[in-house]
N, C-alpha and C positions, 0 to 999 in steps of 0.2 A: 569374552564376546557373548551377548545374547542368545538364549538358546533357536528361538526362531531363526537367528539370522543364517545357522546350519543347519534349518528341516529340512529334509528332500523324503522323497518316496522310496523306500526299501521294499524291493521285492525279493531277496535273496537272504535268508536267515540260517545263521549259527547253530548247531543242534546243543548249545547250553537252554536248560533248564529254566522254562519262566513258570516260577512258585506258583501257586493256588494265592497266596497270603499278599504278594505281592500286585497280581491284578487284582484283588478282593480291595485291599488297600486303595489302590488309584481310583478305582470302581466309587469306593466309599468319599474319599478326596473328591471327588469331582460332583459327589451331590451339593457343593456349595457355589455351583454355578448356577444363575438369574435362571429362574420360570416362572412362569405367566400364573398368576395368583397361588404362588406358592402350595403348587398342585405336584408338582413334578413328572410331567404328565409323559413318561418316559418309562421303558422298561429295556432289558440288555439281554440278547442270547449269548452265553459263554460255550466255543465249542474247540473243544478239545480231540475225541473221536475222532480216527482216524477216517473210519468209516461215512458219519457224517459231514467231517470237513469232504469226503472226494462226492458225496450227495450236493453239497452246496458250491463247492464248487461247478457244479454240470449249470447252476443258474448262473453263475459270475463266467458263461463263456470257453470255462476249464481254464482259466487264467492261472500260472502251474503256481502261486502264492500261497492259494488258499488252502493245498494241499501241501506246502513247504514250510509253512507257519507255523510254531507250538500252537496258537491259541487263533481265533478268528472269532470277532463279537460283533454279530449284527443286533445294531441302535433300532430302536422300533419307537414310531408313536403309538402310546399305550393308554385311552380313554376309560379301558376295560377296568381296571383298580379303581380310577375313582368312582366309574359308574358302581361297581358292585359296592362299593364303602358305601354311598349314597342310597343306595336299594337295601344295603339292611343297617339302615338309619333313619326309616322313615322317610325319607326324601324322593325325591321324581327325577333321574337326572334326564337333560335333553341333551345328548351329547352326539347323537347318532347323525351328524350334519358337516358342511364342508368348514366351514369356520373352524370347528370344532378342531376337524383334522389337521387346520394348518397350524393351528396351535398347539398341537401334540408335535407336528412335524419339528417346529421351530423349536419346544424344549429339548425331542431326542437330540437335533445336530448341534444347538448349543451343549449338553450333554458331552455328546461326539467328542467337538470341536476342544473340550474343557480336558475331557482324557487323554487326548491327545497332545494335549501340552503337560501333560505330568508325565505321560509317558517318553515326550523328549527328555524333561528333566532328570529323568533315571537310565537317562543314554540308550533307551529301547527305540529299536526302529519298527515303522507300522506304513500300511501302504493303506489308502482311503477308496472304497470300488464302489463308483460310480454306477456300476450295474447295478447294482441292490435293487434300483426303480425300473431296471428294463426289464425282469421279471419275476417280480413279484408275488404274485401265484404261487409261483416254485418254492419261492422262500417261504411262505405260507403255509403250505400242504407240507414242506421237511420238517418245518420248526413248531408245523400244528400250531400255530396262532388261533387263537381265537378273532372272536368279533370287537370291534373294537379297536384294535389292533394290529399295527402297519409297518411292514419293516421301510425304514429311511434310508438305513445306511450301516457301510459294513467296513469294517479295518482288518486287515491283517496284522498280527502284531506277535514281536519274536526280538531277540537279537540280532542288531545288523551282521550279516556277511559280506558286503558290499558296503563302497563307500562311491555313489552314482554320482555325476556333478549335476548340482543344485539347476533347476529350469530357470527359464529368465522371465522376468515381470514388467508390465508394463509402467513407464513412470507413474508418479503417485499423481503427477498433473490430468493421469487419463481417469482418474476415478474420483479426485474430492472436484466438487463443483459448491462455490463460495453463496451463501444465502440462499440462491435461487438453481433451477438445475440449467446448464450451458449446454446448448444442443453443439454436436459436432460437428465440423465443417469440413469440404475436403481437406484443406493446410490442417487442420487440427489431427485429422487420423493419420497424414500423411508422419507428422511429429511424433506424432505417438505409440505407432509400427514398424516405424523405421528400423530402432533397434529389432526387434523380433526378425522384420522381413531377412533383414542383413543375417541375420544367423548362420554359420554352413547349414546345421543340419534342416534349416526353412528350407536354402533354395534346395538344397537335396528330396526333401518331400517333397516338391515345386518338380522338379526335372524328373523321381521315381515315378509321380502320379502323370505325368503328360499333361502338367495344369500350365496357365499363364503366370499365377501369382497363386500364395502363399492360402487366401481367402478361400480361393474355388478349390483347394484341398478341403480346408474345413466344410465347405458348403454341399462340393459333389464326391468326397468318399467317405469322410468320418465321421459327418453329420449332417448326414441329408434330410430333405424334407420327408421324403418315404416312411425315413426309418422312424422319428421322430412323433410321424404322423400312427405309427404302427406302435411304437411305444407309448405314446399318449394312452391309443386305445387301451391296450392291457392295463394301465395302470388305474384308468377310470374305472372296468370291468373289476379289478380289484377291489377300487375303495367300496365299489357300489356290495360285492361279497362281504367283504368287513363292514360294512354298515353304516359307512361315513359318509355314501351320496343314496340316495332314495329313489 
């Protein structure tokens, strides 16, 4: 069987032993994935420290992984390496801009995204924290980033202890749209939630939250506009610190 077809999220890790030689390895393995003019515009924090993992963890929420995990490597877009290569080369770089960022963004998570699939291959389990971007700052100021320089994203990564059952997806009809893009209609979402909505544990978050439907959980407790609107903020104040909006 493929190994995608058995990824799921591990948050609960083995206390066997993950090498130095073996992340260094995958680390190295995965510079052979696609970036945008072959810049690699990506840099990786390895954190090991028990100490720093429970620092970084206070930004990930105290999500108890990050402090459970041998190893935790926060993905950064990193402009900073090639501007400095360019600065003593003679050259001018303009990099300090939004374009710029999202082009760092998109090589660290392809990056990410590439270690993460060597990392199944070698039967390691890793959880992907979505917090990384909710604050940012923090990651910042622990990891002493420079300018230039943004953290994207963070995995935890260990040997599994846990074997979780895999989330469910929406069919692939709700995501490929043929030549042109097909707006959705109500019959179209009603076909394509159905499974999700039907789940136990939907209507269970559905009846725990006091909601109507499955929707107004995501909307009014797990991802509200507030919050959304409050995380945006910190993460522009960020970029505008590291250098990438003006």
């Amino acid at each position: 069987m493929k190994t995608l077809d058995n990824r799921r999220s591990i948050r609960k890790y083995s206390d066997r032993d993950v090498p130095e030689e073996l992340v260094s390895r995958l680390l190295t393995e995965a510079e052979r994935t696609q970036t945008m003019g072959n810049l690699q515009l990506y840099s990786v924090v390895v954190t090991r420290d028990e100490k720093m993992k429970e620092r970084l963890a206070k930004a990930h929420f105290n999500q108890p992984m990050v402090t459970g995990a041998p190893v935790v490597l926060t993905f950064c877009a990193d402009y900073r390496r090639t501007s400095v290569w360019a600065e003593n080369r003679n050259a001018a770089p303009g990099y300090g801009n939004f374009m710029s960022f999202v082009n760092a963004a998109t090589d660290a998570l392809l990056y990410c995204q590439t270690f993460c699939n060597l990392a199944d291959e070698e039967g390691m389990g890793y959880c992907f924290l979505g917090t990384t971007i909710y604050n940012p700052q923090m990651i910042v100021d622990i990891l002493k980033l420079p300018q230039l320089v943004m953290p994207i994203a963070t995995i935890t990564l260990g040997w599994p202890d846990e074997n979780p059952q895999q989330t469910d997806r929406l069919p692939i009809e709700a995501i490929v749209h043929d030549e042109t893009f097909h707006d959705y209609t109500p019959e179209s979402i009603d076909l394509f939630y159905a499974g999700k909505e039907a789940l136990p544990e939907s209507k269970a978050a559905v009846a725990e939250n006091g909601k109507q439907t499955l929707a107004q959980v995501f909307t009014d407790c797990r991802y509200t506009k507030k919050d959304n609107e409050a995380i945006s903020a910190r993460l522009i104040e960020t970029l505008k610190q590291q250098g990438f909006i003006k």
